[in-house]
N, C-alpha and C positions, 0 to 999 in steps of 0.2 A: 337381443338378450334371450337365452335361454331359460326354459322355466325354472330350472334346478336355479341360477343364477335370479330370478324372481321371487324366488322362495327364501334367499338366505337376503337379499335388500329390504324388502317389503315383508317378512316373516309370515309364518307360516297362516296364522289365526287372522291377520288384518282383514280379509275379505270374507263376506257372509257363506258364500257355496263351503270354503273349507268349516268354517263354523258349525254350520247344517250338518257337514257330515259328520266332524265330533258330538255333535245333537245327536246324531243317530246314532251311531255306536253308542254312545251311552244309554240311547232308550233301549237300543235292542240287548244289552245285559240288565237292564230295568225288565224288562218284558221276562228275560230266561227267568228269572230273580222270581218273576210270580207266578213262572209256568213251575217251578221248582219247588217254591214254598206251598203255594196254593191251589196247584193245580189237579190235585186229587176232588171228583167230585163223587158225592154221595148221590146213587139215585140215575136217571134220565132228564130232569130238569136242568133249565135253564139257570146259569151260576155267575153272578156279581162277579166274580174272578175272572172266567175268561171272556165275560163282557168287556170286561177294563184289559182285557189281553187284545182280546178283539182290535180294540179303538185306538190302542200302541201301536198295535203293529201297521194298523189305516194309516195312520200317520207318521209314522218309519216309511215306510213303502210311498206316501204320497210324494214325502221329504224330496226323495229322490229327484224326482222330478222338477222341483226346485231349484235345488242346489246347481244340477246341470243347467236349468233355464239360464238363473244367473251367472254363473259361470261360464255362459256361450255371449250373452247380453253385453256384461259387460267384462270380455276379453280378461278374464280373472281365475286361467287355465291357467295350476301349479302342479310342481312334481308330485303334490302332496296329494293334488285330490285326484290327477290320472292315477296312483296305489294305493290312497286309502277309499276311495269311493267306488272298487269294484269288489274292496276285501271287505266294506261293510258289506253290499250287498251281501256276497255271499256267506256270510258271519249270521247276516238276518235271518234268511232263506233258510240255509243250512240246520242253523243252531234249532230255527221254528220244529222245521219237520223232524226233527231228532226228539222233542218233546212230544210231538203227534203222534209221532211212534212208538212212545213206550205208556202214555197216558192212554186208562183203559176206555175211557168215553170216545175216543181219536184214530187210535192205534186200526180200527174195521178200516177208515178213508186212506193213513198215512201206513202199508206193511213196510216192514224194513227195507225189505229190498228195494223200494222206493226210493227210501234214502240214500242207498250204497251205490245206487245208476247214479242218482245225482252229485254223489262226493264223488264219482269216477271220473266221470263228465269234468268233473272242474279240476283233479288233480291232473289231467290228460290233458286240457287246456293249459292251465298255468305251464307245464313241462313243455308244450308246444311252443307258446309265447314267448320263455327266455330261451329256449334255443335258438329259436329265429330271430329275436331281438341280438344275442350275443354275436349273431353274425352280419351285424347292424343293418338288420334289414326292419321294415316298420311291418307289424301285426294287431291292428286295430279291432275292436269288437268289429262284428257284422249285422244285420238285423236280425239275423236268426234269433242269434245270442241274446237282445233286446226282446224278442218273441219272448224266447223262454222263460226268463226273468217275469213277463209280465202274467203267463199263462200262470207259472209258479205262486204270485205272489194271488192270484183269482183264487186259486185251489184251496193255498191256506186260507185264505180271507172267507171262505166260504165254510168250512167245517169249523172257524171259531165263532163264526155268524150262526152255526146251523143251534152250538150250546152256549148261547150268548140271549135270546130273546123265547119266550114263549111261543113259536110258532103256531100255530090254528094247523089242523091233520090238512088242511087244503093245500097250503105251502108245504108244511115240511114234508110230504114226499116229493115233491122236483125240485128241492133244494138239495134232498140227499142225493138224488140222482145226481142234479149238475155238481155234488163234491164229486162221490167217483167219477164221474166225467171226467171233471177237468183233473184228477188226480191223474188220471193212464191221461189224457193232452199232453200234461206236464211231464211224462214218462217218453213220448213221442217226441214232443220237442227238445226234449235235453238230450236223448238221442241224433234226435238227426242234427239238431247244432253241431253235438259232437262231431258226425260225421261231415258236415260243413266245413268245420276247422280241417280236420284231416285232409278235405281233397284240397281245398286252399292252401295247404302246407305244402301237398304233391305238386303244384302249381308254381309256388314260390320259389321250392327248392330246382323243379325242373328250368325255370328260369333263369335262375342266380345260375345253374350249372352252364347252361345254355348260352352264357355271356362269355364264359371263362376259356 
């Protein structure tokens, strides 16, 4: 039985993984909700707001890992969470650094162009994926692709960390350092993923032609 056919028996919410990730969507429009309302700060200090943005998004991004745990454990792969558990991620990601980028405390780690590699990166993936899905061939994530998700989710977690707590001048300079760091990481890996997809595309398509 197929997943799509496990999905409409056994409905959508029955098991915990698709659950978690309706959990997460909903926190990660929780999370925008306060980077939105509250997320102007007065000053260089450390601000109650994007502490509590901080520790959403820890556990958004921890979720993940969950959901898929369970989901591989106990054999509880649906249509629903192979397309809604890659469109959170990037919903999470995405939406995050869109707020880093325009908030003035943030905006030094996250510049826009930041963000526009990364919306590239994914609109250039997803268009690769149902191409080659429609020619019913299979295109699965890679590691790369889990790389960068993880590198990404370091970078943000670190500049809501950097104005979230009182640092002591000991810490917070190699904490601003390892933001930029891993902010160009995260510039690196979303690149070269991309270009990982690409040559695996060249590879798939010379193949499939190769058969014919």
């Amino acid at each position: 039985m197929g997943v799509a056919a496990k999905d409409r028996r056994d409905g959508i919410f029955k098991y915990w993984p698709n659950r978690i990730t309706a959990m997460r969507f909903a926190g990660s429009l929780l999370l925008f909700l306060l980077l939105a309302l509250f997320g102007e700060i007065e000053g260089p200090g450390p601000s109650a707001v994007v502490q509590a943005a901080f520790w959403l998004f820890l556990l958004i991004a921890a979720s993940d890992f969950l959901d898929g745990y369970l989901a591989r454990r106990g054999n509880h792969v649906t249509a629903f969470g192979r397309i809604a558990d890659p469109f959170v991620d990037k919903v999470m990601v995405i939406g995050t650094m869109v707020f880093l980028a325009v908030l003035p405390w943030s905006r030094e780690w996250f510049p826009a162009w930041v963000v526009v590699v990364v919306v590239a990166r994914e609109f250039l993936v997803t268009g690769i994926r149902g191409y080659i899905e429609s020619l019913g061939l299979e295109f699965p994530a890679d590691w790369f692709g889990k790389v960068k998700m993880i590198v990404q989710c370091i970078a943000i977690g670190i500049v809501l960390g950097l104005f979230s707590f009182p640092w002591p001048d000991v810490l917070r300079g190699p904490l601003e350092f390892l933001g930029h760091l891993f902010v160009w990481v995260t510039v690196v890996a979303t690149l070269g993923s991309g270009i990982s997809y690409v040559r695996r595309t060249a590879r798939i398509l010379g193949a499939d032609r190769g058969g014919e």
